[in-house]
KELUM-107936 format. One record per residue (C-alpha): residue in three letters; x, y, z. Coordinates in steps of 0.05 Angstrom, whole numbers. Example, Ala and Ser with C-alpha at 12.3 -4.5 7.8 and 13.67 -1.06 7.14 Angstrom:
REM KELUM-107936
ALA|246|-90|156
SER|273|-21|143
***
This chain:
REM KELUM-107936
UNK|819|-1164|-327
UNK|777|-1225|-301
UNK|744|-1171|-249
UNK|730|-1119|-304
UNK|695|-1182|-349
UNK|648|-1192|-286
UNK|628|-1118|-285
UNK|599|-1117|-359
UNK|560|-1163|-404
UNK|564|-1153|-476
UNK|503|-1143|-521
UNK|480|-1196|-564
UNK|457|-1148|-614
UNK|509|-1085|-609
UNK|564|-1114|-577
UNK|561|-1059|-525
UNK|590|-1071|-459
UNK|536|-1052|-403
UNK|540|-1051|-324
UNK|527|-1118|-298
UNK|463|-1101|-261
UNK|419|-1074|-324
UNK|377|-1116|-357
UNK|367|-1075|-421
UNK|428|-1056|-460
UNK|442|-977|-451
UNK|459|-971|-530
UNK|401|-1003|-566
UNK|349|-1020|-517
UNK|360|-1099|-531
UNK|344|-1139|-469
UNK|396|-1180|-443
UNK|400|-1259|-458
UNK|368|-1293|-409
UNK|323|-1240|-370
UNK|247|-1231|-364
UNK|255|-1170|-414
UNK|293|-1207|-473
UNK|229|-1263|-466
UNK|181|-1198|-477
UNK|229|-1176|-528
UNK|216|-1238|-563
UNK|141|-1233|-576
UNK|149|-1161|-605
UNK|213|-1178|-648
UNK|165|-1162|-709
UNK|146|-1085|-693
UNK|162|-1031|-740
UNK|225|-998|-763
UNK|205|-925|-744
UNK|217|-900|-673
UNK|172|-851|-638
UNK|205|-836|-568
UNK|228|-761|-563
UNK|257|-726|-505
UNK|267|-651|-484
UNK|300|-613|-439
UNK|320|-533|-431
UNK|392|-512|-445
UNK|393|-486|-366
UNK|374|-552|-338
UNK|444|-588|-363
UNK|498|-587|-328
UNK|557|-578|-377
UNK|630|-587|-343
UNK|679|-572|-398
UNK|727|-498|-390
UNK|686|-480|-457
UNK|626|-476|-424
UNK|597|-407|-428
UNK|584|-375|-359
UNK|517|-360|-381
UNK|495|-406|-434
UNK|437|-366|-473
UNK|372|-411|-456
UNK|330|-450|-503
UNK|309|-523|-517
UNK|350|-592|-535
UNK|300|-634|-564
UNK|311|-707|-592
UNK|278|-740|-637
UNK|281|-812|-656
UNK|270|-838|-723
UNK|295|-903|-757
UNK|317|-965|-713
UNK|387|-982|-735
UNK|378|-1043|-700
UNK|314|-1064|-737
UNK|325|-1132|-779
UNK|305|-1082|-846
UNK|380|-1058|-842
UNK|407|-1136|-829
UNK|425|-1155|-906
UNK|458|-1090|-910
UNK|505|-1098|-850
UNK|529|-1161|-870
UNK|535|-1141|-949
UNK|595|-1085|-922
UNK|614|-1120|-872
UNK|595|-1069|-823
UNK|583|-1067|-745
UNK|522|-1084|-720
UNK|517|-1013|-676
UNK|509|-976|-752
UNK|502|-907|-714
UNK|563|-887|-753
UNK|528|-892|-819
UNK|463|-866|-802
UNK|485|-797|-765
UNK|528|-790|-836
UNK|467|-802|-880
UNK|421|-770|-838
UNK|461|-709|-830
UNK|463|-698|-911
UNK|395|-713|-916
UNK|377|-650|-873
UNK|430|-611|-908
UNK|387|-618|-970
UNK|326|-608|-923
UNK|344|-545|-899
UNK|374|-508|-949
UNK|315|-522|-995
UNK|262|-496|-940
UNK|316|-440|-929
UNK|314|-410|-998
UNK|231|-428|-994
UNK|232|-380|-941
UNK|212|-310|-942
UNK|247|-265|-895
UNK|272|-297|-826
UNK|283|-378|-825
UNK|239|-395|-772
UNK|212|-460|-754
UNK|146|-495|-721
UNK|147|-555|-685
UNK|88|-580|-735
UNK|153|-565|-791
UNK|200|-606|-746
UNK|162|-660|-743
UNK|150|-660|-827
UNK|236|-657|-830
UNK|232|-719|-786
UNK|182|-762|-817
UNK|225|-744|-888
UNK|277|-779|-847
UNK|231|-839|-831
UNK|231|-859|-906
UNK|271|-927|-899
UNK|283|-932|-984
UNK|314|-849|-978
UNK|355|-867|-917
UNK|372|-926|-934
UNK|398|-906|-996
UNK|453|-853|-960
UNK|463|-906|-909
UNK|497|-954|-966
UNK|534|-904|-991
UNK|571|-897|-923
UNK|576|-960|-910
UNK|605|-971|-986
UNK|654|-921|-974
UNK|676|-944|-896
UNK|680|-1015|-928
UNK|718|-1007|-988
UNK|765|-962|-956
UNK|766|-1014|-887
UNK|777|-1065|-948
UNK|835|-1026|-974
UNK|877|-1011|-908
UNK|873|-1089|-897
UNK|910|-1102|-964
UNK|962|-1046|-966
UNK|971|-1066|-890
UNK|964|-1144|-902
UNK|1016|-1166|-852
UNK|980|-1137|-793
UNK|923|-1182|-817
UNK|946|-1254|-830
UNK|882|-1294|-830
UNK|809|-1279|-861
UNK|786|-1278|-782
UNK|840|-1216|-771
UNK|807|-1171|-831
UNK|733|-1193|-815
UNK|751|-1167|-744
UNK|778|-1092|-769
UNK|718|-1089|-816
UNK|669|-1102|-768
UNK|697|-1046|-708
UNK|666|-988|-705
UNK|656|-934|-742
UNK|724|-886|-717
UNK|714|-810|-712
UNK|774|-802|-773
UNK|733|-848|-814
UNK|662|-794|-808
UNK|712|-742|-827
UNK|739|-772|-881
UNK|666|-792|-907
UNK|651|-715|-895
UNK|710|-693|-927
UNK|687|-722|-1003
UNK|616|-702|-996
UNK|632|-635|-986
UNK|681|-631|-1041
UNK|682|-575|-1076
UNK|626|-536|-1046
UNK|645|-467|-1027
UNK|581|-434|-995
UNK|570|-449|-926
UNK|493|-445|-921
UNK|476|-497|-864
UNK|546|-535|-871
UNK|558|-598|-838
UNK|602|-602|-759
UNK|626|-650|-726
UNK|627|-633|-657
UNK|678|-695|-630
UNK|709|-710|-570
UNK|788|-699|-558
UNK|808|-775|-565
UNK|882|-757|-551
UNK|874|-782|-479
UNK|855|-851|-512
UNK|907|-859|-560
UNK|946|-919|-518
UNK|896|-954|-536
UNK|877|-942|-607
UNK|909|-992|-666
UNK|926|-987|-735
UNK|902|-923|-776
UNK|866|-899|-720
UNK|931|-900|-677
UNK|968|-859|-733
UNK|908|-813|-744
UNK|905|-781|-674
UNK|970|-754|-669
UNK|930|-692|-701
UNK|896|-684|-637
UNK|958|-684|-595
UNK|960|-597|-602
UNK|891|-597|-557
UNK|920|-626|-500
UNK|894|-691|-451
UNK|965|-719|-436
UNK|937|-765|-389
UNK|906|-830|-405
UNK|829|-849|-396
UNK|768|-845|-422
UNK|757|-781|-466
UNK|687|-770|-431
UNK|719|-774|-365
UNK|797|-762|-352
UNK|820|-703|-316
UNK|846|-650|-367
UNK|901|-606|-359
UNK|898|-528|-362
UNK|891|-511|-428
UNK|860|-574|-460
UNK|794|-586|-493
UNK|746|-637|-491
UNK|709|-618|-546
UNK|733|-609|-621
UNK|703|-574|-678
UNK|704|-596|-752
UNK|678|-548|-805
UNK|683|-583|-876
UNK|667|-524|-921
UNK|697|-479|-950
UNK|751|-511|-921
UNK|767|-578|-864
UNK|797|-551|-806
UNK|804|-580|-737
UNK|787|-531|-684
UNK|777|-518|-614
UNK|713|-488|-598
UNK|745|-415|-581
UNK|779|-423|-657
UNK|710|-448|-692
UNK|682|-376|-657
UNK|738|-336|-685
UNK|734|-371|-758
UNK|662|-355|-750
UNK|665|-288|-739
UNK|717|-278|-805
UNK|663|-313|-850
UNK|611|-280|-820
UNK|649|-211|-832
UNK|654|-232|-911
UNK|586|-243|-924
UNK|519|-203|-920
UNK|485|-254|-873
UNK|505|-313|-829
UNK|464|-392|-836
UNK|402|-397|-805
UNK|415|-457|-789
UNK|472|-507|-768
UNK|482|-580|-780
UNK|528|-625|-734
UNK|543|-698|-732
UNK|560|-712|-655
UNK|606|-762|-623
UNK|559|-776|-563
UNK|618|-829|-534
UNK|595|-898|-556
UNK|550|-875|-609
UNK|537|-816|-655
UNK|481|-788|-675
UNK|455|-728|-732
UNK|429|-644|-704
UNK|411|-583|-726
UNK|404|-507|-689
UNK|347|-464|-708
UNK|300|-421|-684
UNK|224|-451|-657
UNK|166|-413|-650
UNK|103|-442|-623
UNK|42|-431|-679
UNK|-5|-384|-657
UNK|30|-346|-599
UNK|59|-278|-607
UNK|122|-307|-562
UNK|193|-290|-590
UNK|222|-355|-635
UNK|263|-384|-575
UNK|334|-433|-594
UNK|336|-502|-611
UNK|382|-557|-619
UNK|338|-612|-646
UNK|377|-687|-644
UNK|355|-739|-684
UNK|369|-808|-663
UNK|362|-880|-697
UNK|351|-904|-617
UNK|300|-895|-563
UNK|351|-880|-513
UNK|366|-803|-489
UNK|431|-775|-503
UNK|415|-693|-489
UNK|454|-691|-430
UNK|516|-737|-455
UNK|556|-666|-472
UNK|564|-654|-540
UNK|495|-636|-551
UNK|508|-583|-507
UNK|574|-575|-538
UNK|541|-572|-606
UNK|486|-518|-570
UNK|530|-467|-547
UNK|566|-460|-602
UNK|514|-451|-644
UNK|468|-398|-603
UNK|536|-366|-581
***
């Protein structure tokens, strides 16, 4: 334990616990206490709340190592935009107000991914023929999700929900929490994949057309379950059927034959939690019972450590007489890169498939 303690340093801001020799925390670009980047940190503490980094990279150029990797992944472009800083002091009221944890990426990806639901499908039935985008397009969906007062307004509605229901678990379990210090502790963890879901699971109430529906593309967390706690602990024995009977990191440990690393959650027109093979095959039945298929595909994605909000469609440069190539475009509320973390890639292959 005392060895493991010297290999990290925890974040000041996030709470994230990065290799002892960075300087710059790996989750939201804060610099660590102490160092020559946290004093130049300092003297730009006031800059804005909207992000403008953005990294690409072709589908062929990742290496994905999963057994649902396709042998020949069709080829096209992972692009990731950044747009609001959750870590920007805007956001600080409203952490504190729900009690929530200071890495908000839970939240956001939520809010941001039912913001481009109502994006989409609007610009979808605008559209004339084939859904195809330009970048120039792109960019307008991103700067709509650069508007702190629409964001921000999703945003608490998440965090209402994770905190009243956080709240609740804490009462109806209230001798696993004897002192105020226990409960502030739960409500401030992080955001759990179950708890997304469950978020997911009332928006999408009662919708029964599957025009751009929301995915969560999560990791198999059976392999961690030793050391989940409370509901969490409970919650994953529904992930026990998809295998990783060893222990470890679910990013990392060996899987046997058979498992999967990566899970698929469709909420409409009904929740199911599949592997990626079953997610084809459900696919395929819709698909079957209706005269066309989405244009488009929204996924929230458990990037290990954070989550963030993306959507497949087809790109075509303005212009050019060149074919409207595939896109997974990610949109992040950090500067860092997370294309190549898997479940972008994941999230890719299903979708252009």
């Amino acid at each position: 334990k005392d060895r493991k303690q010297k290999m990290s340093w925890s974040c000041q801001a996030c709470t994230f616990a990065n290799h002892q020799g960075t300087n710059v925390c790996s989750m939201c670009q804060t610099p660590r206490r102490g160092s020559q980047a946290a004093e130049a940190n300092a003297s730009s503490f006031g800059k804005g709340v909207v992000l403008k980094s953005e990294h690409i990279r072709s589908r062929s150029s990742i290496d994905r190592k999963d057994r649902h990797c396709p042998k020949k992944p069709i080829d096209g472009v992972v692009w990731q935009l950044s747009t609001l800083d959750q870590f920007h002091k805007s956001f600080r009221s409203l952490i504190d107000k729900y009690h929530f944890p200071r890495a908000a990426c839970g939240a956001f990806s939520v809010a941001n991914s039912i913001l481009l639901r109502d994006i989409l499908q609007a610009k979808a039935k605008a559209s004339s023929g084939e859904f195809v985008l330009t970048q120039k397009e792109i960019r307008g969906i991103v700067e709509r999700l650069q508007d702190i007062e629409r964001v921000t307004e999703e945003v608490t509605k998440v965090m209402a929900s994770i905190y009243n229901d956080r709240l609740k678990y804490t009462k109806d379990h209230a001798q696993a929490f004897p002192t105020p210090n226990d409960v502030e502790k739960y409500l401030r963890d992080w955001v759990a994949n179950y708890e997304i879901s469950d978020y997911l699971i009332k928006e999408m109430k009662g919708q029964t057309e599957d025009v751009g529906g929301i995915h969560f593309v999560r990791y198999n967390q059976y392999p961690e379950r030793n050391g989940a706690t409370f509901e969490e602990k409970a919650r994953l024995a529904e992930e026990k059927r998809f295998g990783g009977h060893k222990f470890g990191d679910k990013a990392r440990v060996e899987l046997e034959e058979g498992a999967a690393r990566f899970l698929i959650e469709p909420f409409v027109p009904e929740r199911k939690l599949c592997r990626p093979e079953e997610w084809m095959d459900w696919r395929n039945k819709l698909s079957k019972q209706k005269s066309s298929q989405s244009p488009f595909q929204i996924f929230v994605l458990d990037l290990n450590g954070h989550f963030c909000t993306a959507f497949s469609c087809f790109v075509k440069k303005a212009g050019t007489g060149k074919e409207a190539s595939p896109h997974l475009v990610m949109i992040n509320t950090t500067n860092s890169s997370y294309i190549s973390s898997g479940a972008p890639c994941a999230a890719y292959d299903i979708a252009f498939s």
